[in-house]
N, C-alpha and C positions, 0 to 999 in steps of 0.2 A: 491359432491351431489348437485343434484338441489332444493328448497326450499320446492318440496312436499315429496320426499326422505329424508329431513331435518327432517321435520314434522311429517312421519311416521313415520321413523326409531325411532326418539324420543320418539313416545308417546305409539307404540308396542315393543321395546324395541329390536333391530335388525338392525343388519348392514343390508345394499347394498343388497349384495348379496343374506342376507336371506330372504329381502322384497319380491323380486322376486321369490326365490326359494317357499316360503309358500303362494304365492300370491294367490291360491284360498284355502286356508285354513279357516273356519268359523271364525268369529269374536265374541268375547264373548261381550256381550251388554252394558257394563259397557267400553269396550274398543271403541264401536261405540259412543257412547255417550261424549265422550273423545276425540274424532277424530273430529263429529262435532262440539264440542264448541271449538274448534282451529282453525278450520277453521271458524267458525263465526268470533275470534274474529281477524282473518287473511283479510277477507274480509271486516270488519269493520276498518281496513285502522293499525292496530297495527304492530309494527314490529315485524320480524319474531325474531329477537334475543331475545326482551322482552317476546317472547309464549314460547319460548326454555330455556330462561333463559340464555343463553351463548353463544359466538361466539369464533372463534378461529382469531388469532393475529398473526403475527409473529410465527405462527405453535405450540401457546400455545393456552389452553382453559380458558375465561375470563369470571367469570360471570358478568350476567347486566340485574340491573333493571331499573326501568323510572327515578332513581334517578343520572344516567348516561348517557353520549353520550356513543349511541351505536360507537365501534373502527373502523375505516375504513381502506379499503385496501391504499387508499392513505398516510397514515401515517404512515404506515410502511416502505415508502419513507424516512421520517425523522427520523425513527429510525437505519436504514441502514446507512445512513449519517451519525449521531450521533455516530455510532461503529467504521466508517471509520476514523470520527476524533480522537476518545477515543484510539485507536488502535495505532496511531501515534504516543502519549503521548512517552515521554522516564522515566515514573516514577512508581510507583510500586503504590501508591495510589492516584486514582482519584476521583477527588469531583464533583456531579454534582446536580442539582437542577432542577426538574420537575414542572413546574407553569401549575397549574389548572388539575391536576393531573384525577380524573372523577374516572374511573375503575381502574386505577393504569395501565394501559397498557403497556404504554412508560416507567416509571420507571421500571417495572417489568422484563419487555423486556431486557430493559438496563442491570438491575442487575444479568438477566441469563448469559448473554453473556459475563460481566467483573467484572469479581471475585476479584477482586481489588480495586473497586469503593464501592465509597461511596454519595449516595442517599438519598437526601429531595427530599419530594415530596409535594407538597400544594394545597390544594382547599378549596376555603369560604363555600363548604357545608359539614356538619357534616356526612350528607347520605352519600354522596359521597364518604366519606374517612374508613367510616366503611366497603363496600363493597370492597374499594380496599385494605384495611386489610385485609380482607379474603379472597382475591384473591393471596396476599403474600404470606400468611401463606399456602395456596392451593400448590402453588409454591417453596413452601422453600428458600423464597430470606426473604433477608434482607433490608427494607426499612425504613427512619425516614418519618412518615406522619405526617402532620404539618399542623392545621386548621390556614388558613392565608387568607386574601382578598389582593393578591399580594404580594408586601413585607411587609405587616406591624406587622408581626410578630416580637416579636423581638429577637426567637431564631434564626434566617436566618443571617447567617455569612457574614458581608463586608467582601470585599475583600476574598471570600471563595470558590470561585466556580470556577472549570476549565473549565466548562461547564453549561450555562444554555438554557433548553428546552421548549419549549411550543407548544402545539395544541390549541391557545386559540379560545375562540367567534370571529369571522368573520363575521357574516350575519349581515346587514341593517336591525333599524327597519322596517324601509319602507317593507322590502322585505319577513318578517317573513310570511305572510300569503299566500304568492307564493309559500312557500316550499309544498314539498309532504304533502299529509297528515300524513302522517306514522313519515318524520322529525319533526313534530308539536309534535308529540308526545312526542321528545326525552326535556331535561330540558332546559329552556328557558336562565338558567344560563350559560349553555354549549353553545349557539349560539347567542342570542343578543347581540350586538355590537354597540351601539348608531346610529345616523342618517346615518352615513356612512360606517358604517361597522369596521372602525379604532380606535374603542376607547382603546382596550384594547393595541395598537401597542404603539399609543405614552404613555399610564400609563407605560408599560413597556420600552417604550427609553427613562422614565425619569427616573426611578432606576435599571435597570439593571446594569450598567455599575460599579455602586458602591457594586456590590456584586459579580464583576469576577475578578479574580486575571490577573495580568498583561500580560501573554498570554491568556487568558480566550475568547472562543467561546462563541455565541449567536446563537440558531439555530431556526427557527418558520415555523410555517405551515401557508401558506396565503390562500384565495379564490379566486376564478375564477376574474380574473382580476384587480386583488388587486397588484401587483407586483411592478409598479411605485413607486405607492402610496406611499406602505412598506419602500419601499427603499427612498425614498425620507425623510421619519420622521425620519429614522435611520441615514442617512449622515447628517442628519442637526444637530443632538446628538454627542453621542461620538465613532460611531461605523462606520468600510470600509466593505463593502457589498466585504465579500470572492469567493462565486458561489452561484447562483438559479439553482437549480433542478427542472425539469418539471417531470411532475407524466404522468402516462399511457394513456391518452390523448393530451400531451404534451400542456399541463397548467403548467403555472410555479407555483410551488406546494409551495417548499421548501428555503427559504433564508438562509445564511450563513454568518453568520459574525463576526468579532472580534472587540476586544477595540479600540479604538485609545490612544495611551498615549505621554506624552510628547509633543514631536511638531508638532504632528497629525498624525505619523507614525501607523502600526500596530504594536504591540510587534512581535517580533520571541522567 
């Protein structure tokens, strides 16, 4: 559906099909009235997922309010990866840890797909994690949600994790006020990044590594031209850059990477 299909369909309560089919049908004025203040608050630059309250993911339905990044088609790049590696595993249960978690997306994702696993998920905001509670429980997964500002929790397992994920903040402050207006919208917690856009890469290449077990993957979602950079903070730590994945634009979206242990090797 396109965004104004999105919009009816939602607010008259009708697939596709039937928009068209009843399209000159009267409108009751409580439904007109309903239609224009969404489109108001649509043209007042809001996002469509926040007037819907929900977007779809990974071919699931997620709700999201302003207390969340709204989920992008591009991250389901690293979620696809994510399954690729989990999928490899030769062991019956998998451990994996979602950093900055927002809607529960990516955890959630994760958790339909492998029934075997086992999921922390963390974000420093309390909104945040309530909503992807109830996106859980929507889903009937099983999720441990964990109010955390990175690791410093200290239910978060050393050495615990086969796998840890992130979508984290990417944008320069510098660059906050070039975005859409609609992105301004979304939580400032979910995309601020210090002067350079990097701050969250090196917090995470200075404790990650102490909380994957000795084959243990690292996998992150980067921004438009960030990819050097990424890579650059991570070899100078304790991790070898596995593959980048480029997303639908062929921007390198997606990093991949493992421990180093011992004498600088990867594990197998």
């Amino acid at each position: 559906m396109n965004e104004a299909e999105l919009l009816f369909s939602q607010v008259l309560g009708l697939s596709r099909p039937d928009l068209y089919l009843k399209r000159n049908a009267a409108l009751e004025k409580s439904k007109s009235l309903e239609i224009a203040e969404v489109l108001k608050r649509r043209i007042n630059g809001e996002p469509l997922a926040y007037i819907l309250g929900k977007i779809e993911f990974m071919g699931l339905d997620f709700k999201v309010t302003p207390e969340v990044l709204i989920p992008r088609q591009e991250t389901e790049i690293l979620v696809d990866e994510a399954l690729r590696i989990a999928r490899g595993f030769k062991k019956r249960i998998l451990t994996i840890l979602d950093i900055g978690t927002g809607s529960g997306c990516i955890a959630i994702a994760l958790a339909k797909n492998l029934a075997y696993a086992r999921i922390d998920a963390i974000d420093i905001s309390p909104e945040a994690l309530k909503v992807a509670q109830g996106n859980a429980r929507e889903h009937e997964v099983e999720v441990n949600f964990v109010q955390s500002n990175l690791f410093e929790n200290n239910a978060l397992k050393p050495a615990g994790y086969d796998l840890i994920i992130s979508n984290p903040p990417y944008v320069a402050t510098s660059e906050i006020d070039q975005l859409a207006p609609e992105v301004r919208q979304e939580p400032w917690l979910a995309l601020e990044a210090g002067h350079d856009g990097l701050a969250f890469y090196r917090r995470i290449a200075c404790n990650s590594a102490r909380y994957l077990k000795d084959n243990g993957y690292l996998m992150l979602e980067m921004g438009f031209n960030q990819h050097e950079a990424v890579r650059n903070i991570f070899e100078a730590s304790d991790f070898k850059v596995i593959k980048v994945t480029p997303d639908y634009q062929d921007i390198n979206r997606v990093i991949i990477m493992q421990r180093k242990v011992g004498d600088g090797q990867v594990s197998s």
